[in-house]
VMD Tcl script that builds the backbone (N, CA, C; Angstrom):
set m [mol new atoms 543]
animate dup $m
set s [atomselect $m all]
$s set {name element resname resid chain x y z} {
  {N N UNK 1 A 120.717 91.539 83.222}
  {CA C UNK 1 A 119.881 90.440 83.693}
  {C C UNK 1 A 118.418 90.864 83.798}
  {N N UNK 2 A 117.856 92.301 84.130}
  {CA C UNK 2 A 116.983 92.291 84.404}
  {C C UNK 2 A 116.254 92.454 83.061}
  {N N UNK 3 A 116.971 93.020 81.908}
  {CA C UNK 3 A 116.367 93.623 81.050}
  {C C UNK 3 A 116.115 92.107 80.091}
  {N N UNK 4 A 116.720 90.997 80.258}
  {CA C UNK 4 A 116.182 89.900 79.855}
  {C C UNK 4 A 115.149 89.349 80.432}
  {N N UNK 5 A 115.292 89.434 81.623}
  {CA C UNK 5 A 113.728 88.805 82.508}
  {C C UNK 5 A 112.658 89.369 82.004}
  {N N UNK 6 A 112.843 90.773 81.916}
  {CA C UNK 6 A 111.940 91.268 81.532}
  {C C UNK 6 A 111.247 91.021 79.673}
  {N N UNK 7 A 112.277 91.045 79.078}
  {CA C UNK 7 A 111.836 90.635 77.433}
  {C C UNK 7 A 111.510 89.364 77.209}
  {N N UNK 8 A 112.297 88.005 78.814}
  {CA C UNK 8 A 111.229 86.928 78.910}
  {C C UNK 8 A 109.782 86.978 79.015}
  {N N UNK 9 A 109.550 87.651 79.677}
  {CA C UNK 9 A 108.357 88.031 80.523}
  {C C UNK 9 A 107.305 88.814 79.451}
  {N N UNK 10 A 107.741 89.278 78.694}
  {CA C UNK 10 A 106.982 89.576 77.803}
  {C C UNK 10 A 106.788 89.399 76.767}
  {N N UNK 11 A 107.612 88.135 76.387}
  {CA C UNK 11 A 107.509 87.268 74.923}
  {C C UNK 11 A 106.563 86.282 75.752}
  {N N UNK 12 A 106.199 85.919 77.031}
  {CA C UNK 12 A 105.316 85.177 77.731}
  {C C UNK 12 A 103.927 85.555 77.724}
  {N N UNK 13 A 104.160 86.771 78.023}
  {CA C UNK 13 A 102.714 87.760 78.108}
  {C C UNK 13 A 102.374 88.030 76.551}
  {N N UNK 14 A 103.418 87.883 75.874}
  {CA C UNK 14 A 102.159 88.249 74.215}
  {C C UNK 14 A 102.072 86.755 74.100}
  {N N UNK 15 A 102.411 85.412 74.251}
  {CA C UNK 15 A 101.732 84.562 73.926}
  {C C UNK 15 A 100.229 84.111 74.631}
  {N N UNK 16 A 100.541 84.415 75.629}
  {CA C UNK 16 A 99.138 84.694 76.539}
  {C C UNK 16 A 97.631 85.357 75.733}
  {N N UNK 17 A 98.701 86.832 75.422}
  {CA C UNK 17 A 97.612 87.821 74.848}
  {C C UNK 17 A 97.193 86.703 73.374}
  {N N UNK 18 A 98.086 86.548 72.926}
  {CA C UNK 18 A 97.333 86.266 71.346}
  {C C UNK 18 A 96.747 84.601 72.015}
  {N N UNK 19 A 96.838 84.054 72.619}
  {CA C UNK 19 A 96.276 82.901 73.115}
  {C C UNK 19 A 94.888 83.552 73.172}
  {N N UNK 20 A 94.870 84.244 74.345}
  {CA C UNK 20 A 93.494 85.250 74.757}
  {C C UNK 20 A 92.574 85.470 73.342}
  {N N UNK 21 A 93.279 86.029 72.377}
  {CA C UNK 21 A 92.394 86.546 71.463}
  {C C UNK 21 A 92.174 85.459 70.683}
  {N N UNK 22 A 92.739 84.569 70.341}
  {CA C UNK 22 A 92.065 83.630 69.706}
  {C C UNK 22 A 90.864 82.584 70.402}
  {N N UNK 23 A 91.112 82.567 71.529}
  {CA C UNK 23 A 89.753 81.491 72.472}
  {C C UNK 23 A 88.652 82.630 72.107}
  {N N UNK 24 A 88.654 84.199 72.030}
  {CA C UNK 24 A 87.586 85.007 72.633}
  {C C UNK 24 A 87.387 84.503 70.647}
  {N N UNK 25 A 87.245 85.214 69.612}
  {CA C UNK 25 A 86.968 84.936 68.647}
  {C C UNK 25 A 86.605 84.050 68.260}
  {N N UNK 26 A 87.284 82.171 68.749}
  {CA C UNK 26 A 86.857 80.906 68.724}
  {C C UNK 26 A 85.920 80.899 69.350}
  {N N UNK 27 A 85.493 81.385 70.325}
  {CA C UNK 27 A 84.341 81.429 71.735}
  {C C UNK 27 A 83.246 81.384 71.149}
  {N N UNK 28 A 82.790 82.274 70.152}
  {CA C UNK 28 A 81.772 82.815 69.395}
  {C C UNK 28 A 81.271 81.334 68.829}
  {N N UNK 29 A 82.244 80.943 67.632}
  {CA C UNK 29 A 82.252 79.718 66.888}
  {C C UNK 29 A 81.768 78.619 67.053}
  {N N UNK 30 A 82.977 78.010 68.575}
  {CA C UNK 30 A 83.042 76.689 68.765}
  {C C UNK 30 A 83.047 76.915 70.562}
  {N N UNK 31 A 82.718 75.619 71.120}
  {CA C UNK 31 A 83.302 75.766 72.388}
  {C C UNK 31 A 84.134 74.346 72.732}
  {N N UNK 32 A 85.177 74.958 73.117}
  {CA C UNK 32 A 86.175 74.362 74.242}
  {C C UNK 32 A 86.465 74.588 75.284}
  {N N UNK 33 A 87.153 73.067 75.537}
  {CA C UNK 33 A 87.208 73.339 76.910}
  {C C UNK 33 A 88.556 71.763 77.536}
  {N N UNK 34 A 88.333 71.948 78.880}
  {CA C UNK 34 A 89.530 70.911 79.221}
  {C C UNK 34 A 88.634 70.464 80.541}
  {N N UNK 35 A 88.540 69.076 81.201}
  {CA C UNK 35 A 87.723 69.204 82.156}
  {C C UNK 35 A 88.395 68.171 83.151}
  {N N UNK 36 A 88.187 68.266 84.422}
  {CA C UNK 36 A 89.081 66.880 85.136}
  {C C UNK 36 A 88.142 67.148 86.767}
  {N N UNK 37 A 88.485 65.716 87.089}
  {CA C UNK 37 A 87.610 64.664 87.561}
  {C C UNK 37 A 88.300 64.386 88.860}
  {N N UNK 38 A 87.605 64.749 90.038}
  {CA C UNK 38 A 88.535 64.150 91.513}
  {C C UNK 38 A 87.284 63.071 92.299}
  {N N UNK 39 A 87.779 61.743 92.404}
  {CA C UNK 39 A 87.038 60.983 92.998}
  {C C UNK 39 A 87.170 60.719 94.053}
  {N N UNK 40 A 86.173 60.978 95.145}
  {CA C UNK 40 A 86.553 60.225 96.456}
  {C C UNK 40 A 85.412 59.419 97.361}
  {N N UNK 41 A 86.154 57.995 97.833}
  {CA C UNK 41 A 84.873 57.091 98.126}
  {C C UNK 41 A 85.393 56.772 99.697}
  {N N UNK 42 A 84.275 57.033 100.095}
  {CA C UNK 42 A 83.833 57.481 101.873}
  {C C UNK 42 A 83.236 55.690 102.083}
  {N N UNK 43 A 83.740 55.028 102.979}
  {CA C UNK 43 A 82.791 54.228 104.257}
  {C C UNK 43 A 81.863 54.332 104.054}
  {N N UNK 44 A 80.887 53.274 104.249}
  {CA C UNK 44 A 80.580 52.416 103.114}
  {C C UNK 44 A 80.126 52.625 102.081}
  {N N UNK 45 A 80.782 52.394 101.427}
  {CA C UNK 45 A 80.164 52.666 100.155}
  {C C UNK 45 A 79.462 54.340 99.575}
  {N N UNK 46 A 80.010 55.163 99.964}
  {CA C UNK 46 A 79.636 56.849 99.678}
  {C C UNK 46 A 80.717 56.853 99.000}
  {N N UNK 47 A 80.379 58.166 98.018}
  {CA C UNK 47 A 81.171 58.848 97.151}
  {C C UNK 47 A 81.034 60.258 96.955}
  {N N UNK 48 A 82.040 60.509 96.757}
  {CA C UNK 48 A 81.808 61.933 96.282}
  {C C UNK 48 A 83.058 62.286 94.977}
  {N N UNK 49 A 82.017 63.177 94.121}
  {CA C UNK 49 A 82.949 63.406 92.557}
  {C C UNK 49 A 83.023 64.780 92.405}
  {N N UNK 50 A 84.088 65.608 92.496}
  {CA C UNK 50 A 84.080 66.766 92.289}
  {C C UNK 50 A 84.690 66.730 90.658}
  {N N UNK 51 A 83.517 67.647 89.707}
  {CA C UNK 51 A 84.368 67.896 88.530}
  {C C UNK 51 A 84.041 69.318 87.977}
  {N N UNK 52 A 85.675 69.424 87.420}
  {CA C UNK 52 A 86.034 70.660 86.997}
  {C C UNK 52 A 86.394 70.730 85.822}
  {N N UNK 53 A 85.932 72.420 85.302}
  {CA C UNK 53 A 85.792 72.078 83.897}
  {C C UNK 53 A 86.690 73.714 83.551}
  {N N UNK 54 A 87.282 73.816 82.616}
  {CA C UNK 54 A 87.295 75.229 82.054}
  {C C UNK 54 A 87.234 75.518 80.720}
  {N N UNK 55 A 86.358 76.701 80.120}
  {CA C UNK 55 A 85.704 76.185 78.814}
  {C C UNK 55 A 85.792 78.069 78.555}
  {N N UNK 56 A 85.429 77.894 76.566}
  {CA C UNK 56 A 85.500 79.498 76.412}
  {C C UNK 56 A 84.036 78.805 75.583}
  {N N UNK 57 A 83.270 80.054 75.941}
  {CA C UNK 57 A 82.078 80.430 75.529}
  {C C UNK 57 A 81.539 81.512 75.125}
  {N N UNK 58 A 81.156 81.763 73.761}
  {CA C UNK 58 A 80.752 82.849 73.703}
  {C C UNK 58 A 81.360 84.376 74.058}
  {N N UNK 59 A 82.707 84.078 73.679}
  {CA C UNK 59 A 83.721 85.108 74.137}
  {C C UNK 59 A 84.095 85.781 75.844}
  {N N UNK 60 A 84.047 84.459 76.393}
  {CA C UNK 60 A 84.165 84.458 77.691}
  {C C UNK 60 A 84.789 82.880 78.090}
  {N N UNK 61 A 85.693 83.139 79.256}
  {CA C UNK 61 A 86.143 81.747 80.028}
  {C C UNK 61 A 85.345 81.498 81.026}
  {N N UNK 62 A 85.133 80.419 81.160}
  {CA C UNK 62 A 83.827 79.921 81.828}
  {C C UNK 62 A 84.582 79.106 82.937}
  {N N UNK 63 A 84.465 78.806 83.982}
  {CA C UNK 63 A 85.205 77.725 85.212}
  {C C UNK 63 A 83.946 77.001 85.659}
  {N N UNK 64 A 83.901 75.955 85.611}
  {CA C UNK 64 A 82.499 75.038 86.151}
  {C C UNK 64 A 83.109 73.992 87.409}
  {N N UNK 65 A 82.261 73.908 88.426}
  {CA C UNK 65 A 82.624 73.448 89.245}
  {C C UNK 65 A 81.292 72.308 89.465}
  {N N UNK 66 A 81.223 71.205 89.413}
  {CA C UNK 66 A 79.933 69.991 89.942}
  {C C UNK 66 A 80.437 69.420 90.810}
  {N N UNK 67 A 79.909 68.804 91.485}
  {CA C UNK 67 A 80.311 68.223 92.727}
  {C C UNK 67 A 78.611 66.893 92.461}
  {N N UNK 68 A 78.989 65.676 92.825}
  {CA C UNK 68 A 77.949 65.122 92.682}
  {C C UNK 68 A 78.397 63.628 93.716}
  {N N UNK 69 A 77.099 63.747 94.746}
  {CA C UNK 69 A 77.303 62.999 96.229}
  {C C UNK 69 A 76.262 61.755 95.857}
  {N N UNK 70 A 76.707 60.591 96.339}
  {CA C UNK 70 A 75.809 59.296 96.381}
  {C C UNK 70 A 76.314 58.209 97.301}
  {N N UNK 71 A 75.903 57.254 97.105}
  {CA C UNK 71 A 75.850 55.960 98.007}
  {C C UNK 71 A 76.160 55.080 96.834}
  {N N UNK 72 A 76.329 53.902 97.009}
  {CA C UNK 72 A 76.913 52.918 95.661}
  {C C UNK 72 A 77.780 53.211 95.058}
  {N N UNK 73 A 78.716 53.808 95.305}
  {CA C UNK 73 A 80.330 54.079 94.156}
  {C C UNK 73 A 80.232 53.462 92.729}
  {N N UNK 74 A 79.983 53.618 91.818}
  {CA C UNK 74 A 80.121 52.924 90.585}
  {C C UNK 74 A 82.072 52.689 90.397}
  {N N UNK 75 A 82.143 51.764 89.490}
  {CA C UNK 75 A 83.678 52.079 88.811}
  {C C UNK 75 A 84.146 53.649 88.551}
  {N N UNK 76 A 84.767 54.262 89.523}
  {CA C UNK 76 A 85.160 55.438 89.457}
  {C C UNK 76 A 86.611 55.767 89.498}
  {N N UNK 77 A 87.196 57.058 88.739}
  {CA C UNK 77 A 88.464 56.878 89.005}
  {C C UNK 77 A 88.756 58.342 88.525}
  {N N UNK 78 A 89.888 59.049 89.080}
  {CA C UNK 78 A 90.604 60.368 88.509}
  {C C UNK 78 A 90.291 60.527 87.089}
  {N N UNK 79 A 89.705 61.326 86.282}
  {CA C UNK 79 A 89.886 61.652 85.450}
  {C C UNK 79 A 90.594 63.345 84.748}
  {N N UNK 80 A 91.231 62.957 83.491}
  {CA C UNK 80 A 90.809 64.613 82.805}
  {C C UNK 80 A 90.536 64.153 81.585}
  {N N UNK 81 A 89.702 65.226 80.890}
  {CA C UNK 81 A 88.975 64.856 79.119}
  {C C UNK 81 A 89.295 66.239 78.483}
  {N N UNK 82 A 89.373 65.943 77.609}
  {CA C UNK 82 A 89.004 67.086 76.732}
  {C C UNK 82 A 87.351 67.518 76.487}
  {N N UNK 83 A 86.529 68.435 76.674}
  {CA C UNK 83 A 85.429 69.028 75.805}
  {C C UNK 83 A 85.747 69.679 74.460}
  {N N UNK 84 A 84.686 69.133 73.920}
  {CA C UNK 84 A 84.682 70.204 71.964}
  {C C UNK 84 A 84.088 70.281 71.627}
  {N N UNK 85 A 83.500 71.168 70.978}
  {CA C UNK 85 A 81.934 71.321 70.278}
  {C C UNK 85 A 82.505 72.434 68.935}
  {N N UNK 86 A 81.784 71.384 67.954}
  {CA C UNK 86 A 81.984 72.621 66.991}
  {C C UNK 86 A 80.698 73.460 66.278}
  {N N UNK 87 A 79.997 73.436 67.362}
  {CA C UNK 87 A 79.113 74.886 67.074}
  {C C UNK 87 A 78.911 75.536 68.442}
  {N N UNK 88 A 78.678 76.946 68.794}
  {CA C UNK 88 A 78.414 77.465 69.978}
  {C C UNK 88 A 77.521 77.056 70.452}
  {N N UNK 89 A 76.969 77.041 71.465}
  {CA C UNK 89 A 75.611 77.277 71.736}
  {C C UNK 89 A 74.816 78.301 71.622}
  {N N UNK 90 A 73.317 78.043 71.274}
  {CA C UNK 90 A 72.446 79.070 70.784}
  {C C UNK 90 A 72.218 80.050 72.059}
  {N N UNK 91 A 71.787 79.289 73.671}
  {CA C UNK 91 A 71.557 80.023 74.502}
  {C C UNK 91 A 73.099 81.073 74.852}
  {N N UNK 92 A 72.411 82.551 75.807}
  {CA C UNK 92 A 73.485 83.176 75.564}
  {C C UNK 92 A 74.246 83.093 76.926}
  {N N UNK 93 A 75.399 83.147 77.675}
  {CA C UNK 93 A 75.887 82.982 78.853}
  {C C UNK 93 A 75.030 83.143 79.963}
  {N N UNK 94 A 75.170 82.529 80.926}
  {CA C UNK 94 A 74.430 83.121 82.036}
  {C C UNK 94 A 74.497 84.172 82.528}
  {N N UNK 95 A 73.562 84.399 83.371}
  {CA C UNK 95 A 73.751 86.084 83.995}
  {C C UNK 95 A 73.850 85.810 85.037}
  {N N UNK 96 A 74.311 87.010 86.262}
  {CA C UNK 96 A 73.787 87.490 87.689}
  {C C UNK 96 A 71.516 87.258 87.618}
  {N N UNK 97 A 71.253 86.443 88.626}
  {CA C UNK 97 A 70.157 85.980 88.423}
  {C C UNK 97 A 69.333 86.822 89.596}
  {N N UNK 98 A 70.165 87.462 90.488}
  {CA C UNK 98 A 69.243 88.402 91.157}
  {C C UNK 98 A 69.197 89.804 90.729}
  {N N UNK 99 A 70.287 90.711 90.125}
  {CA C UNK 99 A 70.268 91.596 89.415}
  {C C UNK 99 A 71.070 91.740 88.266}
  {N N UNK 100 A 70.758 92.582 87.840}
  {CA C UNK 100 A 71.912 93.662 86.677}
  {C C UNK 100 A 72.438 94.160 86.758}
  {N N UNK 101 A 74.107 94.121 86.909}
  {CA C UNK 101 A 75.152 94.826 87.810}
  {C C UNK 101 A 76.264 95.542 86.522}
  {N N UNK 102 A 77.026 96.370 87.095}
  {CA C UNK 102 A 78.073 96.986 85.872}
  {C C UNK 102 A 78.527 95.537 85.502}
  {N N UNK 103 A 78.898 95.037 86.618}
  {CA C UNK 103 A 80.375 93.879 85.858}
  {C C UNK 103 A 79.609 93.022 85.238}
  {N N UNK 104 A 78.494 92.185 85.106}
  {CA C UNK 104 A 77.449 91.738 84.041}
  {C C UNK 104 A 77.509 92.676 82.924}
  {N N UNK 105 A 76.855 93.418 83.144}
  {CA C UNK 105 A 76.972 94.449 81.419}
  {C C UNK 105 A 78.515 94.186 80.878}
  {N N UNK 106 A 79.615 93.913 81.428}
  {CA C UNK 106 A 80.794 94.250 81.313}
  {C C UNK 106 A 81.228 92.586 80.696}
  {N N UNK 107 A 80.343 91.972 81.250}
  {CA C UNK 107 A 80.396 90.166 80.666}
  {C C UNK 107 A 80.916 89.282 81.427}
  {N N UNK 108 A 80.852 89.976 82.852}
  {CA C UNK 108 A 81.296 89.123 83.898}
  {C C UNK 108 A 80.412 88.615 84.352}
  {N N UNK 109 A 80.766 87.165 84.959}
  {CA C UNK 109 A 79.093 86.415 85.980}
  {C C UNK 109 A 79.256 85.130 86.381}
  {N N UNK 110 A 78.543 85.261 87.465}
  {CA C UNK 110 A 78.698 83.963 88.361}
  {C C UNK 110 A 77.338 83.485 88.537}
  {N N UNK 111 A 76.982 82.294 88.809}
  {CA C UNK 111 A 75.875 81.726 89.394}
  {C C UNK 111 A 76.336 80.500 90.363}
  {N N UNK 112 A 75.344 80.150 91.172}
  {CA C UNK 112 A 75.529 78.780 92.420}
  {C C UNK 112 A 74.259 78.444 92.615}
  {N N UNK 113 A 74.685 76.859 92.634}
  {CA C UNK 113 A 73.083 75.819 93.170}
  {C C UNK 113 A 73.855 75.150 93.994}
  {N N UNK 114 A 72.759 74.417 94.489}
  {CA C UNK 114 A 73.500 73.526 95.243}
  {C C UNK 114 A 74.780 72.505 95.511}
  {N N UNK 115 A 74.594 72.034 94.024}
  {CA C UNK 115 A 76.185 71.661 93.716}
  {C C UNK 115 A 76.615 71.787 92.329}
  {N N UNK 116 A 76.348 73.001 92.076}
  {CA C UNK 116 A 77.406 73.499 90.556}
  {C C UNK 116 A 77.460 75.146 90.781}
  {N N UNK 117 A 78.718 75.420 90.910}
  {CA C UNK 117 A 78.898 77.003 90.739}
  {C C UNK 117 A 79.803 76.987 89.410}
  {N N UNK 118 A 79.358 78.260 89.025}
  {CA C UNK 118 A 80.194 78.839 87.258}
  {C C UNK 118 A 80.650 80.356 87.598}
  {N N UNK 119 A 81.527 80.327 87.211}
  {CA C UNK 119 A 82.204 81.660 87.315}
  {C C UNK 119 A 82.943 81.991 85.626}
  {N N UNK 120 A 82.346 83.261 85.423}
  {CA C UNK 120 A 82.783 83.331 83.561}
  {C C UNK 120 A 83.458 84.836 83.672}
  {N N UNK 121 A 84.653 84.900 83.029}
  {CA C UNK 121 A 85.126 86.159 83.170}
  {C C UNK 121 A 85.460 86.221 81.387}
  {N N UNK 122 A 85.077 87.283 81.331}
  {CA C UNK 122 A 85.547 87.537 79.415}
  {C C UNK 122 A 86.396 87.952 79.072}
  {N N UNK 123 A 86.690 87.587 78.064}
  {CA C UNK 123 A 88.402 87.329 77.758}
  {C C UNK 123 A 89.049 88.705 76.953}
  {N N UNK 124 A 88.441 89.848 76.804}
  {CA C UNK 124 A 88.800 91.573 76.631}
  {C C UNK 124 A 89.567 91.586 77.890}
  {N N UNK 125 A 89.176 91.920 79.258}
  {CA C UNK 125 A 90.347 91.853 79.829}
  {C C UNK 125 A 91.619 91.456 80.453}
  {N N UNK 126 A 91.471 90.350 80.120}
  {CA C UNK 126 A 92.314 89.145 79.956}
  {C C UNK 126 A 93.269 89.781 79.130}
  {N N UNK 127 A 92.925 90.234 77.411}
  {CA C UNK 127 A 93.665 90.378 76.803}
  {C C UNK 127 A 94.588 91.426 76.747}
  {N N UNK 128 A 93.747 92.988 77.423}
  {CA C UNK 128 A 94.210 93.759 77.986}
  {C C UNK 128 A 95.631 93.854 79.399}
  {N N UNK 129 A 95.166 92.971 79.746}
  {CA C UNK 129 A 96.059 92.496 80.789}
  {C C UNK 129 A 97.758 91.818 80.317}
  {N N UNK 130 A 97.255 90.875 79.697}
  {CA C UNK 130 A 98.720 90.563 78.873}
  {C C UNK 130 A 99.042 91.097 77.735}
  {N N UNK 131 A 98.590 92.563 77.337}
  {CA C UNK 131 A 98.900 93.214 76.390}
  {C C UNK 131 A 100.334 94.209 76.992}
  {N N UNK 132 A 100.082 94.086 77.958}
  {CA C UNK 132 A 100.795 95.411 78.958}
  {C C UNK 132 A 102.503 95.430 78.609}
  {N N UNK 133 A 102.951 94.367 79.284}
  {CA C UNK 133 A 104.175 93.935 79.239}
  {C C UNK 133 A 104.730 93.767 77.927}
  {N N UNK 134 A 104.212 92.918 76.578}
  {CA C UNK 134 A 104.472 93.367 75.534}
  {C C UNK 134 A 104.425 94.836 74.881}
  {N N UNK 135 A 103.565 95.630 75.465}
  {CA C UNK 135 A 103.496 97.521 75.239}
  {C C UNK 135 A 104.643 97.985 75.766}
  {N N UNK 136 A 104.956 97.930 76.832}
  {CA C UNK 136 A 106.159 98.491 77.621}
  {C C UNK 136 A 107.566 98.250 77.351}
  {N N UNK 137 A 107.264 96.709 76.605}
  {CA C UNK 137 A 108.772 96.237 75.918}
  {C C UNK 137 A 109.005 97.149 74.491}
  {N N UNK 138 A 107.901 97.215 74.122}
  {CA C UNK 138 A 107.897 97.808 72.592}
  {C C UNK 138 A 107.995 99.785 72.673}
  {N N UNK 139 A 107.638 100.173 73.906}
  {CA C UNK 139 A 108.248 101.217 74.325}
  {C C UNK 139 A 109.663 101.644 74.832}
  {N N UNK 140 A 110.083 100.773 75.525}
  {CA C UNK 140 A 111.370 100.657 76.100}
  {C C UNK 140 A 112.161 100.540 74.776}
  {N N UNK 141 A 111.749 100.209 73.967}
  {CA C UNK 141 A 112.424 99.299 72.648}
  {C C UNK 141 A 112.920 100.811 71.830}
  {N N UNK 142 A 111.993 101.261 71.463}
  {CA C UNK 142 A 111.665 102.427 70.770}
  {C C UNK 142 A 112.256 103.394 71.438}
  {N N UNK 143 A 112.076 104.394 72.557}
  {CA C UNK 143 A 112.781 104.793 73.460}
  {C C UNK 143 A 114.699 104.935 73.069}
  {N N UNK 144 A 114.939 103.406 73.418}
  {CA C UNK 144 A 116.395 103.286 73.067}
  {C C UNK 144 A 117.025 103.715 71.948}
  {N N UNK 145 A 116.238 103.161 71.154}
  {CA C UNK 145 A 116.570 103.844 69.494}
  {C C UNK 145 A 116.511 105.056 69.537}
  {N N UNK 146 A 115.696 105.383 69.315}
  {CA C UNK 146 A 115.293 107.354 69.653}
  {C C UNK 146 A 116.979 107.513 70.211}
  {N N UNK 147 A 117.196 107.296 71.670}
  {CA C UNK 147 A 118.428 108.136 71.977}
  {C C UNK 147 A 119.407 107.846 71.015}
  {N N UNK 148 A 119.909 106.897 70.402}
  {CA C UNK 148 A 121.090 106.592 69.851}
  {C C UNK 148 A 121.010 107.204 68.584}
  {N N UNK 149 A 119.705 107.105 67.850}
  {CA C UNK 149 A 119.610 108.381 66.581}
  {C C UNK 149 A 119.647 110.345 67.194}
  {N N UNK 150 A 119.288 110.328 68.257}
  {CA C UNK 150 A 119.912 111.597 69.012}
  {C C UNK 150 A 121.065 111.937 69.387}
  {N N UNK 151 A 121.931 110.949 69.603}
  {CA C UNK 151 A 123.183 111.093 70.082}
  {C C UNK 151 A 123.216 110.968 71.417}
  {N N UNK 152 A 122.578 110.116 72.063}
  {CA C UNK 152 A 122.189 109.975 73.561}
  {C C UNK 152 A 123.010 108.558 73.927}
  {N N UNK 153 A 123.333 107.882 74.951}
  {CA C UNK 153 A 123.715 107.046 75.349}
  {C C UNK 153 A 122.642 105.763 75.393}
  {N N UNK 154 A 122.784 104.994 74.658}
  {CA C UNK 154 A 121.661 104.112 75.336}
  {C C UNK 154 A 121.493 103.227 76.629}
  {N N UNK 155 A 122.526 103.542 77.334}
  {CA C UNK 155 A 122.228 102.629 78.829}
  {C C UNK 155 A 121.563 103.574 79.467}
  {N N UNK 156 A 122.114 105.137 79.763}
  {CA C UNK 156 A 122.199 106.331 80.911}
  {C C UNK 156 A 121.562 107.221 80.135}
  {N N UNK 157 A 121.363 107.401 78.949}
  {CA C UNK 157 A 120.371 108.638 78.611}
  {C C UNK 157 A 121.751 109.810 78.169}
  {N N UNK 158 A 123.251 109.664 78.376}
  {CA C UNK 158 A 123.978 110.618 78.810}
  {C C UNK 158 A 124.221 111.520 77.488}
  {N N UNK 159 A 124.113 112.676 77.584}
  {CA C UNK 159 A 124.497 113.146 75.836}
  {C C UNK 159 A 126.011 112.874 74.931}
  {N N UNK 160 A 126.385 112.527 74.132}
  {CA C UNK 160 A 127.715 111.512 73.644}
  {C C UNK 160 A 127.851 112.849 72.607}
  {N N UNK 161 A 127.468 113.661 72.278}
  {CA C UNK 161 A 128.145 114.748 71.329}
  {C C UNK 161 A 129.587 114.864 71.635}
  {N N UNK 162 A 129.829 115.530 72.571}
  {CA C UNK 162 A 131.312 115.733 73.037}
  {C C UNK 162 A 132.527 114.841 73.106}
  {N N UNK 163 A 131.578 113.402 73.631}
  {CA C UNK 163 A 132.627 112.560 73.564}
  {C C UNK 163 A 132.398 111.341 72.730}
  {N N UNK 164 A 132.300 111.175 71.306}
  {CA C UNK 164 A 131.520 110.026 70.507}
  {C C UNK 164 A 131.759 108.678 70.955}
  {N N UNK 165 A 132.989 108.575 71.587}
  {CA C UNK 165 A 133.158 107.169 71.252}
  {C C UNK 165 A 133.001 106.038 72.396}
  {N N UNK 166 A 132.824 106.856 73.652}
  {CA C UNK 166 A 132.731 106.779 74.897}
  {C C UNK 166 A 131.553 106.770 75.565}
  {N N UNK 167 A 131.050 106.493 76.735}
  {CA C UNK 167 A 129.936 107.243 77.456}
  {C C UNK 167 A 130.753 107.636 78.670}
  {N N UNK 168 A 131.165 109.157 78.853}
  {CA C UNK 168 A 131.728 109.450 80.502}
  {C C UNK 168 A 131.166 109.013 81.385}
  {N N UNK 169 A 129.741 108.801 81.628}
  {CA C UNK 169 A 129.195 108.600 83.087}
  {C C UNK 169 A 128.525 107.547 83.001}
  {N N UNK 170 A 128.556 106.455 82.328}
  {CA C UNK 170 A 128.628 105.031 82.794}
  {C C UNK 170 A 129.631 103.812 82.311}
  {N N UNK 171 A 130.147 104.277 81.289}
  {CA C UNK 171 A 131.717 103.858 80.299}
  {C C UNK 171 A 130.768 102.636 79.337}
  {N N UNK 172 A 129.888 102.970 78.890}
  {CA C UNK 172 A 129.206 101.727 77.289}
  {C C UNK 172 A 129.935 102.686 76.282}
  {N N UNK 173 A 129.981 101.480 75.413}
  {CA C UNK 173 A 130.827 102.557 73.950}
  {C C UNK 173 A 129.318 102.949 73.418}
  {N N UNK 174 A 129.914 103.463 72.451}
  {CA C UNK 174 A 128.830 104.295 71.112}
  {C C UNK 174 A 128.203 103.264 71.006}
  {N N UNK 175 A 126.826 103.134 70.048}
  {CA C UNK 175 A 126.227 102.152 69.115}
  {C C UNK 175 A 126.694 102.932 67.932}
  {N N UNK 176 A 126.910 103.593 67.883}
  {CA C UNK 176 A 126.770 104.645 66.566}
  {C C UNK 176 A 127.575 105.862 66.386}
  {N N UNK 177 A 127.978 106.200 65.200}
  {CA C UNK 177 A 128.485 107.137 64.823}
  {C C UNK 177 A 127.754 108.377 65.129}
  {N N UNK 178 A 128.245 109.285 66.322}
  {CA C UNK 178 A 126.914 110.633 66.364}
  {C C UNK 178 A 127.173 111.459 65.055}
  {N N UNK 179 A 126.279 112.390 65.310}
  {CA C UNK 179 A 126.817 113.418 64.314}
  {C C UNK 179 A 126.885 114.927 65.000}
  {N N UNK 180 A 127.522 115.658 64.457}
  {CA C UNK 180 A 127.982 116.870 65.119}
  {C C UNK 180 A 126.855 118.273 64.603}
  {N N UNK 181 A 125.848 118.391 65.120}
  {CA C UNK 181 A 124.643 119.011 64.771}
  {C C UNK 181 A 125.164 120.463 65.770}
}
mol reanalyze $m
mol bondsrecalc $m
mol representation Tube
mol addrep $m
C-alpha cells in the first residue's frame, strides 16, 4: 500500500514538474494567467471588489491581489476569467523597491500599495521541488533491479544464493533465476 501511494504521489509530482517547466519557458513568450473576482456591497450603497489573479511572467508565477473600494455599486457580481497575452511584456518583473536582496537576484519579489500587493516566485524552484519525488521513485526503481540482477531479495535486501527459490527471512519468491557465482 505504501509503495503505491507513493508511485501515486509521484506520477503527481512529475506532472506538476513538467507543468512547472512548461509555464517557466511559456513565461518568456506569452503570459497567462487565471483571475477571479469577490464582490461585496456594504449599506448604502458601498462596495468593495477584491480581485485575484495568478499569472506566469517572464519565467516566474506572479499572484496579484487588487482590492478596489467605492460608493455607487455598479452591476457587480462573482467573477473568474481567463487572462492571455500572446506576447510577453517588454518591461522586466518587478523588484524589491527598497533594496537588492539574495532572494531578488534569485527571482523572487514582492511589492505593496495601497491596494494591490504582487508576490512572484520563479518557477526553477518550483520545478526543483516536484522533481524530488519523481527522483526517489526512479531510485527506488533502480535500486530494486540492481538486487534481483545480484541475487538479492527484492522486498528485504536478503541474499537468495543459498536458497533460489525462496526468501528465508521474509517468504517473497524469486523474481528470477539467481545464478551460482
Amino acid at each position: 500500500m505504501k509503495r503505491r501511494l507513493f508511485t501515486f504521489l509521484s506520477a503527481i509530482s512529475l506532472v506538476l514538474c513538467l507543468f512547472t517547466a512548461a509555464a517557466w519557458v511559456r513565461g518568456y513568450f506569452a503570459t497567462d494567467g487565471i483571475a477571479w473576482a469577490r464582490v461585496t456591497v456594504f449599506k448604502p450603497r458601498r462596495y468593495e471588489v477584491i480581485a485575484r489573479s495568478l499569472l506566469t511572467n517572464q519565467g516566474s508565477i506572479v499572484y496579484v491581489i487588487d482590492i478596489e473600494r467605492g460608493w455607487a455599486a455598479p452591476e457587480l457580481k462573482d467573477e473568474l476569467f481567463w487572462a492571455r497575452s500572446n506576447s510577453a511584456p517588454n518591461s522586466p518583473p518587478l523588484k524589491f523597491v527598497a533594496w537588492e536582496s539574495i532572494l531578488n537576484r534569485l527571482g523572487f519579489g514582492s511589492v505593496e500599495w495601497t491596494d494591490h500587493r504582487a508576490v512572484w516566485i520563479p518557477c526553477w524552484p518550483l520545478c526543483l521541488g516536484f522533481a524530488v519525488l519523481p527522483l526517489l521513485w526512479l531510485q527506488r526503481r533502480w535500486d530494486r533491479s540492481r538486487r534481483v540482477v545480484q541475487g538479492h531479495c527484492p522486498t528485504c535486501n536478503y541474499d537468495l544464493r543459498a536458497t533460489p527459490d525462496r526468501c528465508p527471512e521474509c517468504g517473497a519468491a524469486a523474481a528470477v533465476e539467481v545464478s551460482q557465482a
